[in-house]
N, C-alpha and C positions, 0 to 999 in steps of 0.2 A: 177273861182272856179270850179273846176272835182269835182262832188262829183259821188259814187256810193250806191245805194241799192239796196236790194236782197227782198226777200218775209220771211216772219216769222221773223227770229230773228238774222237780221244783226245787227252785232254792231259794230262798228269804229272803226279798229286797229287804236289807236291814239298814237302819238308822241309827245301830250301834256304834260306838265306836270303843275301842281297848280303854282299858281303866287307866287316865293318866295322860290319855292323847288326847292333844287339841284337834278337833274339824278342821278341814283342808276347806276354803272355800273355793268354790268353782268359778269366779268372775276373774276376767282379763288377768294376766300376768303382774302389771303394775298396780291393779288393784285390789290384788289378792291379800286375806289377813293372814299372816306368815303361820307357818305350820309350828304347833306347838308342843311340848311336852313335859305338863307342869307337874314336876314331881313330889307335890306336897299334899294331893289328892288321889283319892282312889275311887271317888267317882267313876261310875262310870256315865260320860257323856257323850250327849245326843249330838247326831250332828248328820250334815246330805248325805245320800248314799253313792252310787255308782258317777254322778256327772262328777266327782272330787277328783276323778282319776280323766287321763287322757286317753290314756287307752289301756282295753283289757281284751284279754285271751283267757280261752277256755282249751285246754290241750286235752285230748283223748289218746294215752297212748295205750294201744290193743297186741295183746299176746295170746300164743298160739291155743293154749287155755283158755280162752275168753274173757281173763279177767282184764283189766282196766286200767292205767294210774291215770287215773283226774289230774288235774293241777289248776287252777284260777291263778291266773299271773295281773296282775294290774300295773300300771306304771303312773306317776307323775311327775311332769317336769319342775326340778327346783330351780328355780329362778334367782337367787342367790347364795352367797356363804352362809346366812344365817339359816336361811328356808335347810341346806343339806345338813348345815350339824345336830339341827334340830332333829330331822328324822333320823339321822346317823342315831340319835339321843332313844326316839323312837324305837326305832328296832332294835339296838339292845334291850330295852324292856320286854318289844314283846315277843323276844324269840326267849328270852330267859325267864320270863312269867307264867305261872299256868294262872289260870283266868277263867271267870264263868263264862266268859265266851265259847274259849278253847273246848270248853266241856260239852257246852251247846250245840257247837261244829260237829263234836262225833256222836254228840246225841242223836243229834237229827242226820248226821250220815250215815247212821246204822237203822235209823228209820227210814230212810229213803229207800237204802238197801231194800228192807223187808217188805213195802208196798212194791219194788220192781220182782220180787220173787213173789208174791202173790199174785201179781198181774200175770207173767209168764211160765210157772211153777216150775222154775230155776232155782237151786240152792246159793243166794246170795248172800255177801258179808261186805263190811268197810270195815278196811282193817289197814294198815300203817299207816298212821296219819302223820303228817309233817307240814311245818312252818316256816317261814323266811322272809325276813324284811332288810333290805343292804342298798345304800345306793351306790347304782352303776354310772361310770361316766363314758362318755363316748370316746374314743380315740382319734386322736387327732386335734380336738373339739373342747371348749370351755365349757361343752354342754353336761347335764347330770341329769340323773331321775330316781326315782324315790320307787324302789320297786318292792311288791309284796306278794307273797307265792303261799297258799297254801291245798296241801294234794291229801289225796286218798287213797286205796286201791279198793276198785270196787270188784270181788270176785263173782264169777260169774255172768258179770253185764253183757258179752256178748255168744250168741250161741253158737255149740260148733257141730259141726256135720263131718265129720270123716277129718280132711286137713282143711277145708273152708270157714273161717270162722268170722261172723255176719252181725256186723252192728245194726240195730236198727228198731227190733221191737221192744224196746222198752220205749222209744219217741212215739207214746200213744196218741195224743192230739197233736204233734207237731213241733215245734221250734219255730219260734223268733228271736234273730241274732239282729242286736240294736247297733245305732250309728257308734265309731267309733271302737267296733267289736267285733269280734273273729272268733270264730268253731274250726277248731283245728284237730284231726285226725290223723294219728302217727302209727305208724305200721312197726309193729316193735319186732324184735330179731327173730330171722330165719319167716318173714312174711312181707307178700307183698300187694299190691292193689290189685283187685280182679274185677269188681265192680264198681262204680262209685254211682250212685240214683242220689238226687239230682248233680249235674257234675260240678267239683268245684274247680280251685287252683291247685295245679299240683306242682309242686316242688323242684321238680327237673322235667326236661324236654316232653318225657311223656309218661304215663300213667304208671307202668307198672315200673318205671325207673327213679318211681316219684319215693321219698320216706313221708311225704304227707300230703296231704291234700288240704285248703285254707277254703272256706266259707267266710265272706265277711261281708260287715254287715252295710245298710239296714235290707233283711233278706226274711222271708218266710216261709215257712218250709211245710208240707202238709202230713196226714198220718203215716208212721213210721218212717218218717223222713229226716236226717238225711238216712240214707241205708248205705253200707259199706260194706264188702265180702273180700277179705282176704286169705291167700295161701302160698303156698311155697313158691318160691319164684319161679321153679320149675312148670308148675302145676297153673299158671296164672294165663289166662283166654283175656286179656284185658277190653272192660266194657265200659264208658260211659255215655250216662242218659242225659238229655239236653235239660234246661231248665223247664221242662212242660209243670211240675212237680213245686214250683217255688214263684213266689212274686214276691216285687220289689217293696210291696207294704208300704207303701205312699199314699195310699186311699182310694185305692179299689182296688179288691180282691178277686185273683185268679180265681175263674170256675170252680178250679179244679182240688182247691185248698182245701173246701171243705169248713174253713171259717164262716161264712155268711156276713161277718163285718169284721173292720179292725178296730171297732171298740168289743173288747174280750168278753167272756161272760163273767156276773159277778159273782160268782160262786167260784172263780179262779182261786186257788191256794196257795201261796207258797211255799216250796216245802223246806229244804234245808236253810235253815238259819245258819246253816253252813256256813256260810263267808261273813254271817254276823262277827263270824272270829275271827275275821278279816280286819277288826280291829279300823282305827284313824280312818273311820269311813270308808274304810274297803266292806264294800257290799257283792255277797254273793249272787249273783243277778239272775240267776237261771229262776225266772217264775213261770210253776205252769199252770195255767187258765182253763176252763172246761174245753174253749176253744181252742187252743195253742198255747207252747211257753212259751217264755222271754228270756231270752240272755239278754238282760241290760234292766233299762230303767220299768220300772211298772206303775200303771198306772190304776189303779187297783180301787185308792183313794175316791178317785175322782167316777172311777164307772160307775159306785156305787148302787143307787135302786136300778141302773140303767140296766141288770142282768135277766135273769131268765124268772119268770113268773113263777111263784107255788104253785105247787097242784093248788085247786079249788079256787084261784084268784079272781077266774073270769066269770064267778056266778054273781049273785045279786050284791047291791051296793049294803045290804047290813049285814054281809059277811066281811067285809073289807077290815074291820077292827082287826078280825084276828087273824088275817094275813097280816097285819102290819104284827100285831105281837107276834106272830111265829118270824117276820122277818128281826124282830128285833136280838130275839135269841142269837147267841154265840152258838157255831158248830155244836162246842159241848153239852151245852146245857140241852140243844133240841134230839142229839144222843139220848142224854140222861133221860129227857120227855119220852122220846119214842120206848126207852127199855120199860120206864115207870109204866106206861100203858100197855105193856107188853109182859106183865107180870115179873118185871125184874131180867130177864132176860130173854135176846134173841139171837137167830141166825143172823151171821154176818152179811149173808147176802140179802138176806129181808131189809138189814139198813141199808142199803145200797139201794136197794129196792124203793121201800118208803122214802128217802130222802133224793133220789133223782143224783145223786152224786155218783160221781165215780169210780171205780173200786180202790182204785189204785188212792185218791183221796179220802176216803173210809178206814179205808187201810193206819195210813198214814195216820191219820186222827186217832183214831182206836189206840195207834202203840203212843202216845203221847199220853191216852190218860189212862191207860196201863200204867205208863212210868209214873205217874202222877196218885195212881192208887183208886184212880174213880171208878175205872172199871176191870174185870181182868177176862183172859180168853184160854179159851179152852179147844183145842183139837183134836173133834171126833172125824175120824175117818178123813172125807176132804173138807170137813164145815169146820167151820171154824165159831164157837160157842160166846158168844158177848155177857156176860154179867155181872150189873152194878153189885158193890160189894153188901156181901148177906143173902144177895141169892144166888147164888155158886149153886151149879148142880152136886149132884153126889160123884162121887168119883165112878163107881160102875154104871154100868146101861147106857141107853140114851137119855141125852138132858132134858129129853124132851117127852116122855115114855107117857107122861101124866098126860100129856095132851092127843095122843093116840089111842 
């Protein structure tokens, strides 16, 4: 198992799709193979991710708390009576199914949670999760679309200061919002816009009279970016900053990004498999890369050896073997390595350390093979204690006392 995560808000370009749903394919309307939903299987099958849909939205709505409700909205247009009853057929399933996806979703949104409260030592949770799949038609219009929503609340996502409350630093490397897609920022009751870095669209005439602000895409955004402060409408000096902070990510990269290219680094991770439970190709698309995330498609695949070199890579050519076996290893297993040479366990931040990753992707990794039993942690003071199973420290002292 490769898995990858990033810091803040990776989410799993997934290839899943709900148990029972056929792939939506993405080519021309006339030649598209109609949407299916074969009920005599519970496969679960493969099938494209994020281009299935025409358009998707990521909603941020922010409350005076800091905490969050997410939402990933997608939509696809049906093209005929067969293509809607089919999904009509769809979404009964999968709003009335629970599913290893579904499970997958809050597994990994309560992992996500945990590396964003590790990155900023914030008490964070994902907690009510909710599903929806119905098609909507337009009014007036023969037209319809096949629409899928699934949200979270993420507590604690944004910090508060007095009645100011500041989205921004958990976006550690950045955001990239892909063609066809939109980061939307909704100002939840009794708040309203004070800041907005970089600026986007707002909603009505002007800023603080806005209930959202819309980012769309294809658009790039650099550390802790976008940033958003809001407070009582009373209370609100309204401010927005020009796009100095963002490029348009066509193939050359603002200064000022911080990227150095728009091919990613390959040690980019995904983190929630989140919208893996997005089921019929609804793909969570938020991926974040060492350089930046992606709301939308990732190319992940393809950047492959193109990322950042091992330590030791650049010495002599009959060391090369075992860079290529250390690149061959998964995440976990070079985990595993690093505790094994490390007498069974280490500080969290020494993996961080030794492996040039992340924390926030460390993080991330670590509570996966927790849940999986490989490894477990321990919290002394502000460390946080890694050990493969059998070498558990003892419950009292330092876990580390033998080596002092």
């Amino acid at each position: 198992m490769k898995r990858a995560f990033g810091v803040a808000l990776a989410f799993a370009v997934c290839v899943a799709v709900l148990a029972g749903a056929g792939a939506f394919d993405p080519s021309p309307a006339a030649d598209r193979t109609p949407v299916s939903a074969d009920t005599n299987t519970g496969a679960e099958t493969a099938s494209i991710g994020a281009q299935q849909f025409d358009y998707t939205e990521f909603r941020i709505e922010v409350h005076a708390n800091g905490s969050a409700r997410w939402t990933f909205h997608y939509e696809r247009r049906l093209t005929n009576d067969s293509e809607t009853e089919q999904f009509r057929t769809f979404a009964d399933r999968f709003e009335e199914n629970e599913t290893q996806l579904y499970d997958d979703f809050r597994r990994q949104a309560n992992a996500l949670a945990a590396a964003g409260e590790n990155e900023t030592n914030r008490t964070m949770d994902a907690v009510a999760f909710s599903r929806t799949a119905a098609v909507e038609e337009e009014l007036g219009t023969s037209t319809s679309s096949g629409v899928v929503e699934m949200s979270f609340t993420w507590t604690g996502f944004a910090s508060v200061d007095g009645d100011r409350v500041v989205v921004g630093d958990v976006f550690e490397d950045g955001l990239y919002v892909g063609p066809d897609q939109a980061l939307v920022v909704d100002a939840g009751d009794g708040l309203a816009f004070d800041e907005v870095t970089p600026s986007g669209e707002p909603s009505a005439g002007s800023l603080e009279s806005s209930d959202t602000v819309t980012w769309t895409g294809e658009r790039r955004f650099t550390d802790n970016r976008p940033r958003v402060v809001l407070a009582p409408p009373d209370a609100v000096t309204t401010t927005e900053t020009p796009d100095e902070n963002t490029t348009a990510a066509t193939g050359s990269d603002d200064a000022n990004d911080g990227s150095g290219s728009d091919t990613l680094a390959s040690d980019a991770l995904p983190v929630l498999a989140l919208v893996a439970a997005l089921a019929l190709g609804a793909v969570a698309v938020v991926a974040l890369r060492r350089n930046g995330a992606i709301l939308g498609d990732d190319d992940s695949a393809s950047a492959g050896a193109g990322g950042t070199d091992s330590p030791g890579a650049g010495g002599a050519a009959a060391a090369e073997p075992a860079v290529e076996d250390e690149e061959m290893l998964s995440d976990e297993d070079r985990v595993v390595k690093l505790l094994n040479e490390n007498g069974g366990r280490m500080k969290q931040v020494n993996i961080v350390d030794e492996t040039g990753w992340s924390k926030s992707k460390v993080s991330m990794l670590l509570s996966d093979m927790e849940d999986e039993g490989t490894i477990s942690k321990l919290r002394v003071g502000r460390e946080n204690i890694i050990s493969l199973d059998g070498d558990e420290p003892a419950a009292a002292g330092s876990p580390f006392d033998e080596d002092e």
